[in-house]
C-alpha positions as CSV (number, residue, x, y, z in Angstrom):
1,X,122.6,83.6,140.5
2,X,124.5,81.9,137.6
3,X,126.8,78.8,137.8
4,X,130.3,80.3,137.8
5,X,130.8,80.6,141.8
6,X,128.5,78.0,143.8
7,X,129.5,79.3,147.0
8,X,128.7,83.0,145.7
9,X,125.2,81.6,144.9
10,X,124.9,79.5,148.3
11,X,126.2,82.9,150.0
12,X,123.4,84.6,147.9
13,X,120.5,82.7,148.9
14,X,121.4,82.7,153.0
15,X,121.2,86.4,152.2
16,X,118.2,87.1,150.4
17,X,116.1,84.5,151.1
18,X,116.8,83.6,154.8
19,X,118.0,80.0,154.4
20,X,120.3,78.8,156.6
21,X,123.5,77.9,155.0
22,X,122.9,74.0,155.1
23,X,119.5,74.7,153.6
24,X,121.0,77.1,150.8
25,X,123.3,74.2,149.8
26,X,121.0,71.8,149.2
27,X,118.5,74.2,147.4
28,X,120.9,74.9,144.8
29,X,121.8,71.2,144.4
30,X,125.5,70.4,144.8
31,X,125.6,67.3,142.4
32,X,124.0,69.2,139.5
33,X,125.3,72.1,139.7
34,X,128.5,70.4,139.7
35,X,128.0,68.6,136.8
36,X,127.1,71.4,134.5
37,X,130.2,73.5,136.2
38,X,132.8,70.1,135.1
39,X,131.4,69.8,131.7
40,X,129.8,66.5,132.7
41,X,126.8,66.2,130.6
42,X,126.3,62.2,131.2
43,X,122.9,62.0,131.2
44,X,122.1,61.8,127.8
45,X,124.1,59.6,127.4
46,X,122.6,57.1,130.4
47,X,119.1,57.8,128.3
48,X,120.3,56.1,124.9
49,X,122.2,53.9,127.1
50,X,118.9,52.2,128.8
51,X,116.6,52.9,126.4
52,X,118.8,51.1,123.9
53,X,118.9,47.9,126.1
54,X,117.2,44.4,125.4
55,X,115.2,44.0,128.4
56,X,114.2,40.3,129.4
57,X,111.0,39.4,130.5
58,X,111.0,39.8,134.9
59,X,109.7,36.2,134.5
60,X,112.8,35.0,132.8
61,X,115.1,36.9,134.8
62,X,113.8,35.3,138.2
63,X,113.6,31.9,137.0
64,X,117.1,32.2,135.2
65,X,119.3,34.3,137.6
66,X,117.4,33.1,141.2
67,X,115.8,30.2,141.0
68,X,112.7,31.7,142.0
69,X,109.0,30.0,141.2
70,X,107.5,32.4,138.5
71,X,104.0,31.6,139.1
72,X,104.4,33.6,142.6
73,X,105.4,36.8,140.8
74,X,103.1,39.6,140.8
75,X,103.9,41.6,137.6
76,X,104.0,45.2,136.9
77,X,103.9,44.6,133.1
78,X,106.7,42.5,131.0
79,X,109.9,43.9,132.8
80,X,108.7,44.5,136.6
81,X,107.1,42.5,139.0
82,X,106.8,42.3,142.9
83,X,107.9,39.1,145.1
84,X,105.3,38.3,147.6
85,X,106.7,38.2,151.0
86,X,104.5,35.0,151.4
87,X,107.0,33.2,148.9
88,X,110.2,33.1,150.9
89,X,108.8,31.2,154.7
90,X,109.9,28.0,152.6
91,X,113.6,29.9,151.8
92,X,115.7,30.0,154.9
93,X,118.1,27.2,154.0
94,X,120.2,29.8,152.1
95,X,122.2,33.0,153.4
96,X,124.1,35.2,150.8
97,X,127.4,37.3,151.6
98,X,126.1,41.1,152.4
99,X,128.5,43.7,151.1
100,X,127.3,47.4,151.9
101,X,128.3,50.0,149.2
102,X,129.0,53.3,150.9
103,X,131.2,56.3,150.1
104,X,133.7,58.5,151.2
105,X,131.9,63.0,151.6
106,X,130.0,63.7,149.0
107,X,131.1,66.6,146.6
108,X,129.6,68.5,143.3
109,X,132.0,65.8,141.5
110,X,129.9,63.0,142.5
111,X,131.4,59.7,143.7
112,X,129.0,57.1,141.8
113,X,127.9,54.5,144.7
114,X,124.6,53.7,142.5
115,X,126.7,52.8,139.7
116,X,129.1,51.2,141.5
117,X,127.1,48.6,143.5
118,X,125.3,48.2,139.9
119,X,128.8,47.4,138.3
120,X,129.6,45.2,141.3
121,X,126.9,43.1,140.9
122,X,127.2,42.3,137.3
123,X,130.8,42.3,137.9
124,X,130.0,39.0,140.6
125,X,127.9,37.1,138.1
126,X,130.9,37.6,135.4
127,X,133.0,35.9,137.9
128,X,130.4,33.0,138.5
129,X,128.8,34.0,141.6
130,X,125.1,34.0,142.1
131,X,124.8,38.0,143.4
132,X,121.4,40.1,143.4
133,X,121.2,44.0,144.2
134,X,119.3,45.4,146.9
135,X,119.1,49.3,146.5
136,X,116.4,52.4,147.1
137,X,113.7,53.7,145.2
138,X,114.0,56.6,143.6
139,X,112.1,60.2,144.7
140,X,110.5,62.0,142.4
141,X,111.5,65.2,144.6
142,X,115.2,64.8,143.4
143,X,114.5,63.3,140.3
144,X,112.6,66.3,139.3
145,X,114.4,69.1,141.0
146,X,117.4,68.0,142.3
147,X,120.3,65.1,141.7
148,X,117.8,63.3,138.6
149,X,117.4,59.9,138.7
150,X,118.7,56.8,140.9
151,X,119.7,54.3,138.5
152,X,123.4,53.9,138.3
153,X,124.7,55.3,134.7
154,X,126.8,54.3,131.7
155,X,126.4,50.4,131.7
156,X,125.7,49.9,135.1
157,X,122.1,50.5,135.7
158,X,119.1,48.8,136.3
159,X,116.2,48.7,134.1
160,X,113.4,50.2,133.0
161,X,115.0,53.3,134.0
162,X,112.4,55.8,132.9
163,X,109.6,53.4,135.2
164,X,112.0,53.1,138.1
165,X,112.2,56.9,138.4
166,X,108.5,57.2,137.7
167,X,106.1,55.8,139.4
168,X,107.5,52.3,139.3
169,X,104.7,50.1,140.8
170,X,103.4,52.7,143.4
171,X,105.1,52.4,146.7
172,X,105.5,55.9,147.0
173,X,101.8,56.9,146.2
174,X,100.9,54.1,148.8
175,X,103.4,55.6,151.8
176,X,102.2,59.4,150.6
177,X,98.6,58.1,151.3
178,X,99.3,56.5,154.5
179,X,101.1,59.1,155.5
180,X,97.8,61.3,154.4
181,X,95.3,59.8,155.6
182,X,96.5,59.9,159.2
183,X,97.2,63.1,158.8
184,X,93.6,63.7,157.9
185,X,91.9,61.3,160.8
186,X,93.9,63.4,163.3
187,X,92.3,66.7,162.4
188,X,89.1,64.6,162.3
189,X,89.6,63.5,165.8
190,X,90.1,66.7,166.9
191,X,87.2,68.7,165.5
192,X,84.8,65.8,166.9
193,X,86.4,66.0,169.7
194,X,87.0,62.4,170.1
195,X,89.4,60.9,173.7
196,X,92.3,61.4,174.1
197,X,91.9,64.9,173.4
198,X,94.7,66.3,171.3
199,X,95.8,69.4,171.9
200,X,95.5,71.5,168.7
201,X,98.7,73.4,169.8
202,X,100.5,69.7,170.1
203,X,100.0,67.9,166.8
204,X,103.5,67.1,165.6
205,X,102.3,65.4,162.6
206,X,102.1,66.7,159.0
207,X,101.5,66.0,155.6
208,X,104.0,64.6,152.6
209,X,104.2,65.2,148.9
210,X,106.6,63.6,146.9
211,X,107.7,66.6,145.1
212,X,110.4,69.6,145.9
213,X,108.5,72.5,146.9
214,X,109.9,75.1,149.8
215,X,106.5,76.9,149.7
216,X,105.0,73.7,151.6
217,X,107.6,73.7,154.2
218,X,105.0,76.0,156.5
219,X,101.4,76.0,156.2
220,X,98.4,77.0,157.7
221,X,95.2,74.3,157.4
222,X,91.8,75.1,158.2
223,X,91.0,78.2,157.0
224,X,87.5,78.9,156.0
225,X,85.4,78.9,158.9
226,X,84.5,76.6,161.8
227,X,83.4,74.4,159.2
228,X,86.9,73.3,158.0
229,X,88.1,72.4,161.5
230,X,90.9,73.8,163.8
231,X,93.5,76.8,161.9
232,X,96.4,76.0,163.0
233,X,100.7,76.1,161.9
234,X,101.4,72.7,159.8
235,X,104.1,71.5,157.5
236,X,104.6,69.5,153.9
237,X,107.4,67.3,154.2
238,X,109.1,65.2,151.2
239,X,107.7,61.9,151.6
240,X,110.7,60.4,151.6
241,X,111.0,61.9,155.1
242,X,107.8,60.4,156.4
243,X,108.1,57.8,159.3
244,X,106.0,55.7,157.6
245,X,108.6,55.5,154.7
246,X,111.2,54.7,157.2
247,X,108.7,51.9,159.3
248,X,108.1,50.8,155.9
249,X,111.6,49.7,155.2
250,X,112.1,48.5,159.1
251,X,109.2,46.5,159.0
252,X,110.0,42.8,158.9
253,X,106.3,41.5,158.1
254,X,102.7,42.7,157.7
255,X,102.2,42.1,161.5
256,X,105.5,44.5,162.6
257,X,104.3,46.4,159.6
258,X,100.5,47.6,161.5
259,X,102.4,47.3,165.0
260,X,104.9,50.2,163.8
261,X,102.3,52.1,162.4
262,X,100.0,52.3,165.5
263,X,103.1,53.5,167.3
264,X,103.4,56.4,165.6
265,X,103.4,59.7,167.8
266,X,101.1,62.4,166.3
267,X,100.8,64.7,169.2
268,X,100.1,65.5,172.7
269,X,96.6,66.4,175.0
270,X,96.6,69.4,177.1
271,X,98.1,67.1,179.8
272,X,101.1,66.6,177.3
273,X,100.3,62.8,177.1
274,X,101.4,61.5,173.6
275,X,98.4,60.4,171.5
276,X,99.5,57.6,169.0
277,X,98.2,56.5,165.6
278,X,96.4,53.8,166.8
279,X,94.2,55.9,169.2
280,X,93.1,57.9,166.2
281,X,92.5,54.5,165.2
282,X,94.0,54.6,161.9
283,X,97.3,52.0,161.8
284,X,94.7,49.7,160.1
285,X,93.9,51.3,157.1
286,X,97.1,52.5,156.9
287,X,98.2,49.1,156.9
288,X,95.7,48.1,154.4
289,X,97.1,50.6,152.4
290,X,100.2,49.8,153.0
291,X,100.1,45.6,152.3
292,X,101.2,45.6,148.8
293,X,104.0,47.8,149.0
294,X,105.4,45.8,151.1
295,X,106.4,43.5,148.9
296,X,109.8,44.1,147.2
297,X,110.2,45.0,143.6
298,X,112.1,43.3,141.8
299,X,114.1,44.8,137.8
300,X,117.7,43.7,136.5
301,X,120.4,45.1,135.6
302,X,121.7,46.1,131.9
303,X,123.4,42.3,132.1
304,X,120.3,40.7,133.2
305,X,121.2,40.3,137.1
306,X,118.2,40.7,139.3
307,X,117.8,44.1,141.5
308,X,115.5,44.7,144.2
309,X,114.3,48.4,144.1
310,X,112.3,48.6,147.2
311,X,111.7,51.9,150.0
312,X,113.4,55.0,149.9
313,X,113.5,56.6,153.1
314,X,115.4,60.0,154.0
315,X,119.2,60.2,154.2
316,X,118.9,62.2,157.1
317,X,115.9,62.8,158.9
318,X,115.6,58.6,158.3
319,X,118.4,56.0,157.9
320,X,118.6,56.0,153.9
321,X,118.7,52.4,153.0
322,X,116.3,49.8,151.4
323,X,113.7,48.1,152.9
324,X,114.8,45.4,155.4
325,X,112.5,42.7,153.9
326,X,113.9,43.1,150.3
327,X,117.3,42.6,151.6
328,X,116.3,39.5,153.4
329,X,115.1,38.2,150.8
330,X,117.7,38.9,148.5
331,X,120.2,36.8,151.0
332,X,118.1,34.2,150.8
333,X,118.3,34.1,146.9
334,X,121.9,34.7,146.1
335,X,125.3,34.2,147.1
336,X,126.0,37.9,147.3
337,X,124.3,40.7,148.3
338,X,125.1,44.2,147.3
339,X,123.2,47.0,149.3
340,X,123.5,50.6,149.5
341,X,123.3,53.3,152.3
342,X,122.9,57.2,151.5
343,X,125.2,59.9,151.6
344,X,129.1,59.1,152.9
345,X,129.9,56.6,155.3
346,X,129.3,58.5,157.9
347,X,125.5,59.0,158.0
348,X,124.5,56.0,155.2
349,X,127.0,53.3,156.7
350,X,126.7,54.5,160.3
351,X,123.5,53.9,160.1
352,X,123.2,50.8,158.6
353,X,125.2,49.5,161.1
354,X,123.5,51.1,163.9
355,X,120.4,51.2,163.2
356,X,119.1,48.6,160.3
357,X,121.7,45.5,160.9
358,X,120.6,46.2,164.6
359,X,116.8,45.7,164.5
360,X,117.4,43.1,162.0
361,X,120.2,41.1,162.6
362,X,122.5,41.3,159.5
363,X,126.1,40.8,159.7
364,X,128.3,42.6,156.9
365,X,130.8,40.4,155.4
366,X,132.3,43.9,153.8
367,X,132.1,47.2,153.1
368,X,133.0,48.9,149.6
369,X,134.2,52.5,149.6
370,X,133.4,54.5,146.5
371,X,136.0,57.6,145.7
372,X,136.8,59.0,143.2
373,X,140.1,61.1,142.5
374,X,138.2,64.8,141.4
375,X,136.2,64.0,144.5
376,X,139.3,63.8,146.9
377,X,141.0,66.7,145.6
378,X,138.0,69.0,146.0
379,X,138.6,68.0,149.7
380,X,142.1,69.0,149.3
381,X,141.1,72.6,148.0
382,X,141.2,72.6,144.4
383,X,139.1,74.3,142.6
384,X,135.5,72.8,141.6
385,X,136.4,74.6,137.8
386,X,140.1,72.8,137.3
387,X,139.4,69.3,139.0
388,X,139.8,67.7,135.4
389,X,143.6,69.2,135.4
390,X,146.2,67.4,137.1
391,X,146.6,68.2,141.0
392,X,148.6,66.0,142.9
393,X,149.1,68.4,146.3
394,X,145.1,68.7,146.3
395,X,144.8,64.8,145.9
396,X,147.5,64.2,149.4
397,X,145.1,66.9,151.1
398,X,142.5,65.7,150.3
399,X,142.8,61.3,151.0
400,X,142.3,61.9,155.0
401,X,138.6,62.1,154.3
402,X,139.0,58.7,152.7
403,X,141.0,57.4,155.1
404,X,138.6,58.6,157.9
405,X,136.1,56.7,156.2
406,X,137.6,53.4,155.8
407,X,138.8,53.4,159.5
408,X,135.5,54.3,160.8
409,X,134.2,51.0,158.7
410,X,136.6,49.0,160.2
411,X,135.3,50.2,164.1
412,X,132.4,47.8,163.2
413,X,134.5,45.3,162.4
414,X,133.7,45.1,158.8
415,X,136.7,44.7,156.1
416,X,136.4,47.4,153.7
417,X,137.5,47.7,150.0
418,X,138.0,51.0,148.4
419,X,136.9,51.7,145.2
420,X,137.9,54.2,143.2
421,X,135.6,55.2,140.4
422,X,137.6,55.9,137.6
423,X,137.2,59.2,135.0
424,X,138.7,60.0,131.8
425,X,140.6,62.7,133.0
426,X,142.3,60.6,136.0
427,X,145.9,60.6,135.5
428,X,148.4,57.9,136.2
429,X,150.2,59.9,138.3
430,X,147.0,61.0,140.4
431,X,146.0,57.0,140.2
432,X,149.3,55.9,141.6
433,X,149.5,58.1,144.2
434,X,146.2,57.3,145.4
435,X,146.8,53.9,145.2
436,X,150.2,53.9,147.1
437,X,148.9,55.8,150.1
438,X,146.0,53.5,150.1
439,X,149.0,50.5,150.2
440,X,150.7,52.7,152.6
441,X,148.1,52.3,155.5
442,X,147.4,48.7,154.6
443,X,143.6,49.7,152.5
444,X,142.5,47.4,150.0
445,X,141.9,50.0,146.5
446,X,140.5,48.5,143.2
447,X,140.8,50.6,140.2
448,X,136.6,50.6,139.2
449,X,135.0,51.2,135.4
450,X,132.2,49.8,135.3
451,X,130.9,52.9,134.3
452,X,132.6,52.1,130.7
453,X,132.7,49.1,131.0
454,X,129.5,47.4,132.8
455,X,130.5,44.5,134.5
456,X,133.8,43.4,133.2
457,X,135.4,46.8,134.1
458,X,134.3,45.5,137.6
459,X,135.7,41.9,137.6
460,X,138.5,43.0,139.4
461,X,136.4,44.8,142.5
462,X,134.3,41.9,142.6
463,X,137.3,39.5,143.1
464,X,138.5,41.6,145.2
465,X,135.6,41.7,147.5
466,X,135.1,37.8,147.1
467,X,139.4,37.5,148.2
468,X,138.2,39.8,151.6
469,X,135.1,38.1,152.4
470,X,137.0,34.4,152.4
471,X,140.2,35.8,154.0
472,X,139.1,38.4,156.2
473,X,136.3,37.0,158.6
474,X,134.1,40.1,159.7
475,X,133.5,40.7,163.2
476,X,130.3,42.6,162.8
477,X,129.6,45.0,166.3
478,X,127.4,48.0,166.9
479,X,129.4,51.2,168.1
480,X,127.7,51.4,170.9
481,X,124.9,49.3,173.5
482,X,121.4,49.8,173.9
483,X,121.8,50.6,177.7
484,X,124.2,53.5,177.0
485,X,122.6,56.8,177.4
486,X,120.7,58.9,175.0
487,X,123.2,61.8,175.1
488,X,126.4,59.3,175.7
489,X,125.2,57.7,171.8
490,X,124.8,61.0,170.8
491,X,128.7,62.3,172.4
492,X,129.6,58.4,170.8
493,X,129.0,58.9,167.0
494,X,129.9,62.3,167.1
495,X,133.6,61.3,168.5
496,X,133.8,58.4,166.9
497,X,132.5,59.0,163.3
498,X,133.0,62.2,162.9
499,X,135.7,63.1,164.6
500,X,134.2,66.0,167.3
501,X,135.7,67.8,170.3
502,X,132.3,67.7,171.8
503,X,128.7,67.7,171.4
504,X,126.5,71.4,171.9
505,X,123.3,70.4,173.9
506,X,120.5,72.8,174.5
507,X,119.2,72.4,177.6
508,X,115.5,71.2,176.3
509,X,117.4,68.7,174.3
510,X,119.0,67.4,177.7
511,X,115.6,67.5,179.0
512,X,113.8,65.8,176.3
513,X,116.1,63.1,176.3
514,X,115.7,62.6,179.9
515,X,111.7,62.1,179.1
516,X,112.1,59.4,176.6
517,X,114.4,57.5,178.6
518,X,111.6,57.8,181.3
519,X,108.9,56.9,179.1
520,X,111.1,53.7,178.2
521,X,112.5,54.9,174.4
522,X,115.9,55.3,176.5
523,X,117.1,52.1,174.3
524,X,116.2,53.2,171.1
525,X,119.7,54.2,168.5
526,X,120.1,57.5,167.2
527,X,118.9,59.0,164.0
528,X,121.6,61.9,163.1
529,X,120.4,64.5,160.8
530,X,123.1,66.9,159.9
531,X,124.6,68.0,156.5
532,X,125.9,65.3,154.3
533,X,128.9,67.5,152.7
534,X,131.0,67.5,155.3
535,X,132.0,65.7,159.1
536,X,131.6,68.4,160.8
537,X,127.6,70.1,160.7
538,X,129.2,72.9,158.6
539,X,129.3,71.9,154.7
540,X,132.0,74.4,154.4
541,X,134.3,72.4,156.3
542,X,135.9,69.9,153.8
543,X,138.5,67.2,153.9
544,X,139.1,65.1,157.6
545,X,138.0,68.3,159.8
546,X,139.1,68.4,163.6
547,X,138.7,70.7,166.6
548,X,134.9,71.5,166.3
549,X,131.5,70.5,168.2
550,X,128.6,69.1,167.1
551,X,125.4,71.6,167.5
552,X,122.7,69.8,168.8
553,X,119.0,72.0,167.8
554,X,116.2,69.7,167.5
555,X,115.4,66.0,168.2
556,X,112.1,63.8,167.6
557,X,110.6,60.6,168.3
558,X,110.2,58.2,165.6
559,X,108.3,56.0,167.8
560,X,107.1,53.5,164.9
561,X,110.7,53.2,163.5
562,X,112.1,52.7,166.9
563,X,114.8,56.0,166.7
564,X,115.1,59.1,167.9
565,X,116.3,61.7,165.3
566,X,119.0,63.8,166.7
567,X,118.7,67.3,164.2
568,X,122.0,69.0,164.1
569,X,122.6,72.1,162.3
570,X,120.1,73.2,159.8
571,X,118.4,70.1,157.9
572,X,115.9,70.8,155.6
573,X,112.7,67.6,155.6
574,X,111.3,69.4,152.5
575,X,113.9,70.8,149.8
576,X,113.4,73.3,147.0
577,X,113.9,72.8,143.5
578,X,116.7,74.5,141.8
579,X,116.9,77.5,139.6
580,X,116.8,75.2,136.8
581,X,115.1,72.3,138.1
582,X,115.4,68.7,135.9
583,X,112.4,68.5,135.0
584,X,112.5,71.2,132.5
585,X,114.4,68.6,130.6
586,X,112.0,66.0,130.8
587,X,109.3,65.3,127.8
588,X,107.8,62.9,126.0
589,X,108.6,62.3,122.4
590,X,105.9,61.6,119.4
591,X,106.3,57.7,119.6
592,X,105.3,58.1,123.7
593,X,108.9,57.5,124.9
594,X,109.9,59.2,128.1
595,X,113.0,61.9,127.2
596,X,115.2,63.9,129.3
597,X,115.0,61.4,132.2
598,X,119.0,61.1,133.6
């Protein structure tokens, strides 16, 4: 499989090595692959960029830039540190503007929210406003494997960039060992045979590694002899798909935090009873595990404006966005807060509106849209090899997916600002026409290079964002209400956001919806896990798709983090690395500095 035909290679590898087609996308890693197809060799680039920079001390960033007390820092070295939770009871008198940074369908060009919420940060402070970044932890699955790093690039990105993508101060190892070591006291309650009995055949709950590798997708544990418990079918997931990644970055204190935990379903008895966490009894040391991480982490950015990096749950399988607590926090610090949800806006914004500003109360002011113009006219068929060449029929055909993406946004009530992230090859032709048919249908569209630039290239999309938030009061609503049906929120989104005919339910789908809303979960929002490349659950289908259904196959209880996950299509909770995986690029030079990291 070389690089020349992506689709020939996805084709290739739904052949030969049984993948479904979603799962064969992601294996081969669209946004890599498309950057060494375009001639977009950036990383390098974002290494001598960061490791170039004058860092200031954490200490001198908090005390400068938030007015925080430095003696309550708990420091990870001279240029990290964790805020205790503890440290903001005494902080309510404050509440910061929250702008969401999402993006229109993710393509092999790469759209650049990271960067962008970077850039819009530092392009706040430039204007005088007191603004702080909120954003995800990276994975060392994809920084290894797949998309590299999650750091922003050029001159926006937060810093230390090699410790961020790292091991940073842990959280990960701590949410892999949680995740672990229930694992482990469940097949240690079943060999001793401990009540509730759980039935071998029933355990739903596997283990994590925070790695890409497909040959832990399926295993079989407990091979040996009777000495080494039960053998039986089990699975490796990423751990950014564990539920205790996602309770981690729902949780809204150390009490909710042990609470979640306990509710976590790990199986069933013979009776099909569910048997929980805490009747395994292990939500406390999980908890205890767990305490520290909690606490956000806090870096800055290239300019010195504070970031905190904190959780990293699943785009799909989980809602994708920070942990709630650091974005508290953060709104109680600054005037402006710039998050960031995963994937387009319909699964990372969707979700933050239905499922994190639900549990926790926030109310958007606004909602940025990053597109870019190579992106769009991918969607508009061009080809993947000539986006850098002038192509102003693909650009028309390809702005409805934009456009869907802005007016979903505004269903919530939220203003939204477009962005468009600007490359070198852009042409004024391409720039004017997609910022006249943004005019056209009344959008707001700023002209973004902060990439370039670092925060003065983003002066004017931070002005614009302040101009919205002061003029254009949100109206923040969910799509749909807590009493509304399981199915009917399912049928909702689907119609709504993605623009379905209809929704394809199984019939043990149908039926296991009717047991949680017996069982009480009925109130719970939805969780969709589908393919982030296109509307539809087919990544094939590009642009503003219409006319199709949404295939329902799986869906699960994520009792701790209060969802159901509604699996449609084929959605892979452990991906593969690529056939030239990232971190054959990585190294370490003679003076100890980390290389290769992008």
């Amino acid at each position: 499989m070389g690089h020349d035909g992506f689709e020939e290679d996805v084709d290739e590898l739904v052949q030969h090595d049984g993948l479904g087609y979603n799962s064969a996308y992601d294996v081969l890693d669209v946004a890599r692959v498309g950057k060494e197809r375009i001639g977009m060799t950036t990383h390098n680039r974002n290494s001598e960029i960061a490791g170039g920079a004058e860092l200031w001390p954490i200490a001198d960033v908090v005390e400068t830039k938030l007015e925080f007390p430095v003696e309550a820092l708990e420091p990870f070295g001279r240029y990290k540190a964790k805020l205790p939770l503890t440290s903001f009871k005494t902080r309510s008198d404050r509440s910061g503007k929250l702008i969401l940074v999402t993006a229109m369908t993710p393509t092999p060009a790469g759209e650049g929210k990271t960067t962008t919420s970077i850039g819009l940060v530092d392009g706040l402070a430039k204007i005088g406003k007191r603004a702080i970044a909120a954003l995800r932890e990276p994975s060392l699955g994809p920084c290894f494997g797949m998309k590299g790093g999650a750091c922003g690039g050029g001159y926006a990105q937060v810093v230390p960039m090699s410790d961020i993508n790292l091991h940073f101060t842990g959280d990960f190892h701590a949410v892999t060992s949680a995740h672990n070591l229930l694992a482990a006291m469940v097949e240690n309650h079943l060999v001793w045979g401990h009540a509730p009995e759980i039935d071998a055949r029933r355990i739903t709950w596997g283990r994590v590694l925070d790695v890409n590798d497909r040959s832990l997708r399926t295993v079989v544990t407990g091979l040996g002899g009777k000495a080494n418990g039960f053998a039986r079918e089990s699975r490796f997931d990423i751990t950014a798909a564990s539920e205790v990644m996602a309770i981690l970055c729902l949780a809204s204190d150390l009490q909710d935090l042990h609470r979640r935990l306990g509710n976590i379903k790990v199986g069933r008895t013979a009776k099909k009873e569910m048997v929980f966490a805490r009747d395994v009894k292990a939500d406390g040391a999980m908890t205890a595990l767990l305490k520290e991480a909690l606490n956000p982490n806090v870096v800055q950015t290239l300019e010195h404006n504070p970031a905190l990096v904190h959780g990293g749950p699943f785009g799909n399988i989980a809602h994708g966005c920070n942990s709630v607590v650091a974005t508290k926090a953060a709104l109680t610090l600054a005037d402006y807060v710039v998050t960031e949800a995963g994937f387009g806006a319909d699964l990372g914004a969707e979700k933050f509106f239905n499922i994190v500003c639900r549990k926790a109360g926030f109310k958007p002011d606004c909602a940025v849209v990053v597109a870019t113009v190579k992106a769009l006219k991918l969607h508009g068929g061009a080809d993947l090899k000539n986006l850098e060449t002038e192509n102003l029929d693909c650009l028309k055909q390809g702005l409805p997916n934009l456009v869907r993406h802005v007016d979903n946004i505004k269903k919530f009530g939220v203003p939204a600002v477009v962005a468009v992230n600007r490359f070198t090859s852009d042409t004024k032709a391409e720039l004017d026409l997609f910022h006249d048919r943004c005019a056209e249908r009344g959008i707001h569209v700023v002209l973004a290079e902060q990439y370039e630039k670092g925060g003065d290239g983003a002066v004017a999309l931070a002005e614009t964002v302040v101009r919205v938030v002061e003029q254009e009061a949100a109206t923040f609503r969910v799509l749909y209400p807590d009493a509304t049906s399981l199915a009917e929120k399912v049928r909702t989104i689907s119609r709504e956001i993605y623009g379905s005919e209809d929704v394809e339910f199984p019939k043990p789908v149908l039926k296991g919806f009717e047991e949680l809303e017996e069982n009480g979960y009925g109130h719970f929002p939805i969780c969709m896990a589908k393919t982030q490349y296109s509307f539809s659950a087919d990544p094939k289908k590009k642009g503003a798709p219409s006319g199709f259904s949404i295939p329902v196959r799986e869906i699960r209880l994520s009792l701790g983090a209060e969802f159901i996950v509604v699996l449609a299509g084929d959605v892979m909770t452990m991906p593969g690395l690529p056939r030239v995986p990232a971190a054959e690029a990585v190294g370490v030079d003679a003076s100890g500095n980390i290389e290769g990291l992008f």
